[in-house]
N, C-alpha and C positions, 0 to 999 in steps of 0.2 A: 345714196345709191345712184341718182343721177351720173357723178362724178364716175362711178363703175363704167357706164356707157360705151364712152368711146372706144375706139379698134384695143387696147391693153386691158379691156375685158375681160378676163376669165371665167365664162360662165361655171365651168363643172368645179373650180375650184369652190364658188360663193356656194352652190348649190350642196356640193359633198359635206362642206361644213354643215351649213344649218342643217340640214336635212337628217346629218348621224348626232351633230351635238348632245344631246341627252342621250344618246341609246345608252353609255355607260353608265348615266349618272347614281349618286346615293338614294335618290329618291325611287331607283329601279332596281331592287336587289337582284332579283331573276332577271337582270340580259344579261349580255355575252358575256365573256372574259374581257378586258380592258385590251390584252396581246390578239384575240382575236380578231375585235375593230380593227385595231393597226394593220394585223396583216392585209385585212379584206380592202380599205384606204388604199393601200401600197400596191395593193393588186391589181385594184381599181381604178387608181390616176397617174400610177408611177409613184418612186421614192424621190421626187424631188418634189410633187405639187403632193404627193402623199406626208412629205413633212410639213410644207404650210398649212395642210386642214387641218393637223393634228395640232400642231401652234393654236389652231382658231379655236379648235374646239376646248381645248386645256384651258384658254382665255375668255371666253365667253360667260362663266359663270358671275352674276350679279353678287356672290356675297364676297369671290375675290377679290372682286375691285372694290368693293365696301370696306374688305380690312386695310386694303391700299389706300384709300381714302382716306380714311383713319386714323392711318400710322401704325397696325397692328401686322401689316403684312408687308413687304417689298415691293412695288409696284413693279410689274414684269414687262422690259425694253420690246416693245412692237417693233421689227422690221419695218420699214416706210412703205416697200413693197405690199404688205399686209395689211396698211392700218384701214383702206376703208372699206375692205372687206370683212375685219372683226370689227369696227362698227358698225358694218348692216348687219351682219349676224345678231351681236348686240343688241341693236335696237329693233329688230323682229323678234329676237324674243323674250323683251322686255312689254315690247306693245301685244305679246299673246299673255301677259299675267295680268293685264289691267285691262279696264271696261267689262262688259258683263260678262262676257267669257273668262275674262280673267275671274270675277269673284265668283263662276259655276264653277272651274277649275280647280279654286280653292276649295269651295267646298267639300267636290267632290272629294275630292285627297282628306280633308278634313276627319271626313264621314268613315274615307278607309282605314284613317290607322286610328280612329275612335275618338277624337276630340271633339271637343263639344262646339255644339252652333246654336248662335254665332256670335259666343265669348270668341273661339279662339280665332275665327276670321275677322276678327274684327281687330283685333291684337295683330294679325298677319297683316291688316290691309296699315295699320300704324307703323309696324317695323319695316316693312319693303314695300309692299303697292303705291300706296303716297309718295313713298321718297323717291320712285321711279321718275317722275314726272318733276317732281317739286323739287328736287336736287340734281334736278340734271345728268341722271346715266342712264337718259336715250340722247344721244348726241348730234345726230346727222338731224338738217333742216326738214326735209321730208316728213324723219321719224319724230322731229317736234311737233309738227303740224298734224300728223295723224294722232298722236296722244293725246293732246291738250283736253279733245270730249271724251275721250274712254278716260281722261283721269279725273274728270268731274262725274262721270257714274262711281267711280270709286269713291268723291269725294260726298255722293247723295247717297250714298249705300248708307256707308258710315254716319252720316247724320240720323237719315232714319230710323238706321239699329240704335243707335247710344240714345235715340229720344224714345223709342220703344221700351229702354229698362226703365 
């Protein structure tokens, strides 16, 4: 984010992203329509900076760059214009699913669609929370530096539970 700084700053662009990124997501059945975000985007910053947040937003999910990772997905060409602004997007909100907020977050959601606690947070924090940190998809220096202890509460959660069974 530093690197964002200088006078080629965009603030509303960095801001519109993170800020709508989930309002669509699967994990939200009751928000908008998907055409309604856009419109309000386009309305909101213009159709040229309204296509970049829309870029960022579409890119920001952690399990697409997981299957990219992988080999299970394409990995999708970033603009150079764009990239370190979908990596602060990125790595903010990867650093809100880990540390204790991250594992109250889980639960919370856990608790909502009825899975059990905390087999299956514990299972979440193996498949994605660890690998956030520990594989490297927060990227910028900053957002290494702020992770490193929220990913050691993730990593003393987990011990505590699995020595609890």
């Amino acid at each position: 984010m530093h690197s964002l700084q200088p006078s080629g700053f965009d603030f509303d662009l960095l801001c519109c992203a993170a800020l709508l990124h989930d309002v669509c997501d699967h994990k939200y059945p009751q928000s908008i329509k998907r055409g309604d975000l856009d419109a309000f985007i386009y309305e909101t910053v213009g159709k040229e900076k309204g296509g970049d947040v829309i870029f960022i937003i579409d890119n920001v999910s952690w399990s697409k760059e997981d299957k990219a990772r992988r080999g299970e997905a394409v990995p999708v060409p970033v603009p150079p214009h764009l990239k370190e602004y979908l990596d602060a997007v990125r790595d903010a909100d990867r650093l809100e699913a880990i540390g204790q907020v991250g594992i109250d977050r889980c639960i919370a959601y856990s608790v909502s669609i009825g899975r059990k606690i905390p087999d299956d947070v514990i299972v979440h924090c193996h498949e994605k929370l660890l690998r956030i940190y520990g594989e490297k998809f927060i990227v910028t220096d900053l957002g290494r530096k702020m992770a490193e202890p929220l990913h050691e509460v993730i990593v003393e959660y987990v011990k505590a539970q699995e020595a609890a069974v």
